[in-house]
C-alpha positions as CSV (number, residue, x, y, z in Angstrom):
1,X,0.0,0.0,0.0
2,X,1.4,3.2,-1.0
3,X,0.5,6.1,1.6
4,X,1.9,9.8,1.5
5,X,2.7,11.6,4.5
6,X,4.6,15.4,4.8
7,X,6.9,14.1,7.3
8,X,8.8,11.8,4.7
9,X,8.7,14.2,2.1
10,X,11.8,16.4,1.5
11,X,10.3,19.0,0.2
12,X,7.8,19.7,2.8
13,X,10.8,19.3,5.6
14,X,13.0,21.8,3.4
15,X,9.4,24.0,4.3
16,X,9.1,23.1,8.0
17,X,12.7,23.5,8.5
18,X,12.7,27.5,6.9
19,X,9.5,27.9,9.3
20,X,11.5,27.0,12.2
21,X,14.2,29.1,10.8
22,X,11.8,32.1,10.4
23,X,10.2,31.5,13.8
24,X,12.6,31.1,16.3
25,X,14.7,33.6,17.6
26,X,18.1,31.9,18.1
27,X,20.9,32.4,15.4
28,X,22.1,29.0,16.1
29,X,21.1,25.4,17.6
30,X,21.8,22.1,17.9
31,X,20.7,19.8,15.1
32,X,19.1,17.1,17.6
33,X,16.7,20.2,19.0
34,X,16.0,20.8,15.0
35,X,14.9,17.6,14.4
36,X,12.8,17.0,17.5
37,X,11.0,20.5,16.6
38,X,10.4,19.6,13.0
39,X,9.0,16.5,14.1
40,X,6.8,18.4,16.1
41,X,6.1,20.5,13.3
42,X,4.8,17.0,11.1
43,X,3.0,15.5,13.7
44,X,1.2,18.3,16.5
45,X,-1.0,16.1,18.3
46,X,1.9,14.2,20.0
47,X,2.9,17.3,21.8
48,X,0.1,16.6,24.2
49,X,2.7,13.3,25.0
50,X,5.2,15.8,26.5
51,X,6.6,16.8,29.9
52,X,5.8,20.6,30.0
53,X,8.1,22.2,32.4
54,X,5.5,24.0,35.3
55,X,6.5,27.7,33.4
56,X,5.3,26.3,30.1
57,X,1.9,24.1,32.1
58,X,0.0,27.1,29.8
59,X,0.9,25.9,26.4
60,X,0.0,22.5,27.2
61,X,-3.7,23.5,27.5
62,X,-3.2,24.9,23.9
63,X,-2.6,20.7,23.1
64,X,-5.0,19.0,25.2
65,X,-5.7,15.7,24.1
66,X,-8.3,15.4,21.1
67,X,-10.9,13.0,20.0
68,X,-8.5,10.3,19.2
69,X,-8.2,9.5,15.3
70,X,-6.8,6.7,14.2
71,X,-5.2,7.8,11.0
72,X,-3.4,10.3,12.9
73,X,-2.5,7.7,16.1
74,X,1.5,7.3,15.9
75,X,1.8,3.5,17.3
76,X,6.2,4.3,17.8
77,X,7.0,7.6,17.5
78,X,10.0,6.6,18.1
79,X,10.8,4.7,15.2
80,X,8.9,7.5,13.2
81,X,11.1,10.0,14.8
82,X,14.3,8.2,13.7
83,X,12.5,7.4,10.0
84,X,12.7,11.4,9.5
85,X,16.1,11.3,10.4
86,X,17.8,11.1,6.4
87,X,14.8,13.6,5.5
88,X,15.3,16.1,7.7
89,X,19.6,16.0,7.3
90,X,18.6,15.8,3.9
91,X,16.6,19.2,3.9
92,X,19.7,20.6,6.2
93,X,22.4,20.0,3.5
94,X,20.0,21.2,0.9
95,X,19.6,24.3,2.7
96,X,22.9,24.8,3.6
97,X,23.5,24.4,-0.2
98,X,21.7,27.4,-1.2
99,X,24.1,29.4,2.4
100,X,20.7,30.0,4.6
101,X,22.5,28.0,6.8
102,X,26.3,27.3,7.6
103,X,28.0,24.0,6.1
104,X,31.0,24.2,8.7
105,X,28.5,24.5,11.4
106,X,25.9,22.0,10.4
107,X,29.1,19.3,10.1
108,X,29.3,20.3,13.9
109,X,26.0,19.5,14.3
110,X,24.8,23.1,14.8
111,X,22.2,24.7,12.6
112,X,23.6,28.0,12.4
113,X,21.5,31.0,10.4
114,X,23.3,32.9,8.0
115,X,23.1,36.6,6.6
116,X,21.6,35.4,3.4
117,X,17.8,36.9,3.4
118,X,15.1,34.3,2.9
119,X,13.5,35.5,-0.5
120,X,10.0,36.9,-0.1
121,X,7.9,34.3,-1.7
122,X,9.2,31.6,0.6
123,X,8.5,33.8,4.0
124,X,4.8,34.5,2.7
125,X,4.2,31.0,2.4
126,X,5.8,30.5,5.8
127,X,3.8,33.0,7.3
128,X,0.7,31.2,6.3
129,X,-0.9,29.4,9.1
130,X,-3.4,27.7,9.9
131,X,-4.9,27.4,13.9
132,X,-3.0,23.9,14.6
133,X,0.2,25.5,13.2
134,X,0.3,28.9,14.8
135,X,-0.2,26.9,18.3
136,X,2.5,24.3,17.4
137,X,4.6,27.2,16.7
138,X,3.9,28.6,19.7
139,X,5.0,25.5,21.5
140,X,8.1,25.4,19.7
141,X,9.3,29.1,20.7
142,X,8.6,28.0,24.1
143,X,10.6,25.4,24.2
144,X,13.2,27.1,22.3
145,X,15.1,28.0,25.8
146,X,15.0,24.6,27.2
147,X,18.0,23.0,27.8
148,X,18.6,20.2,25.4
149,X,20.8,17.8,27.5
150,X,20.4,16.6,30.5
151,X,17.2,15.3,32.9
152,X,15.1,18.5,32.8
153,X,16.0,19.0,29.2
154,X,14.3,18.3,25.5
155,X,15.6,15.3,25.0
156,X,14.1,14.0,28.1
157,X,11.0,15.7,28.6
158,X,9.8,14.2,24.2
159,X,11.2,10.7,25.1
160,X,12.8,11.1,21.3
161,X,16.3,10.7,21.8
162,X,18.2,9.0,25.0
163,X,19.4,11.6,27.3
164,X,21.2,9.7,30.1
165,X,24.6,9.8,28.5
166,X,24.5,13.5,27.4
167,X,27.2,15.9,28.6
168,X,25.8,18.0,30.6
């Protein structure tokens, strides 16, 4: 059976990735935190699966859980989160290709913005959003200043990535 969805296309994560870009304030951050918003970005009713830190307890009402549907029911998100994975780097060297992004940087594994201006037709079509999206979005600028490492940080409080051996 052949079924489409947005998260495994590299187009629409090339898009995702310039709305993060757009949206959040930082010049620079870590790929993993990328990824884990962009998959956020693909698939907004899992946020309600989160550990909201007690500041952020408000943005959680924003994601309470809906009326379940099954076609939108991720059974390992997990395994869906790490499926993304070559999409998203992927979408990261293509944009780093065209300098919105730095290649030294991203080799680092930091997503670093550059000076090159994100032409105007692109940032409309970011700017488009609907209800669901301008919320998610929300989510993510909130979460922007969360550590990522560490027992308290992203990686731990989305279950995505292991965070018991991280640096801290």
């Amino acid at each position: 059976m052949l079924v489409y969805h947005p998260a495994f296309d590299l187009y629409s994560c090339v898009f995702r990735i310039f709305q993060l870009l757009t949206f959040l304030k930082q010049k620079e951050l870590e790929v993993d935190r990328l990824r884990i918003l962009d998959f956020y970005l693909a698939f907004p009713s899992e946020i309600s699966k989160i550990k909201f830190p007690q500041d952020l307890l408000a943005l959680k009402t924003l994601f309470k859980k809906r009326s379940p549907n099954v076609y939108e029911e991720l059974i390992d998100e997990k395994r869906i989160f790490d499926r993304m994975k070559a999409y998203q780097l992927s979408a990261l060297k293509c944009i780093a290709s065209y300098g919105f992004i730095d290649n030294d940087s991203l080799n680092k594994g930091i997503v670093r913005k550059t000076d090159k201006v994100i032409p105007e037709e692109i940032l409309t079509k970011v700017n488009e959003l609907s209800v669901e999206k301008e919320n998610t979005i929300k989510f993510i600028v909130g979460f922007q200043d969360l550590p990522l490492y560490g027992s308290f940080g992203v990686k731990y409080r989305t279950g995505l990535l292991d965070f018991k051996y991280d640096r801290i």
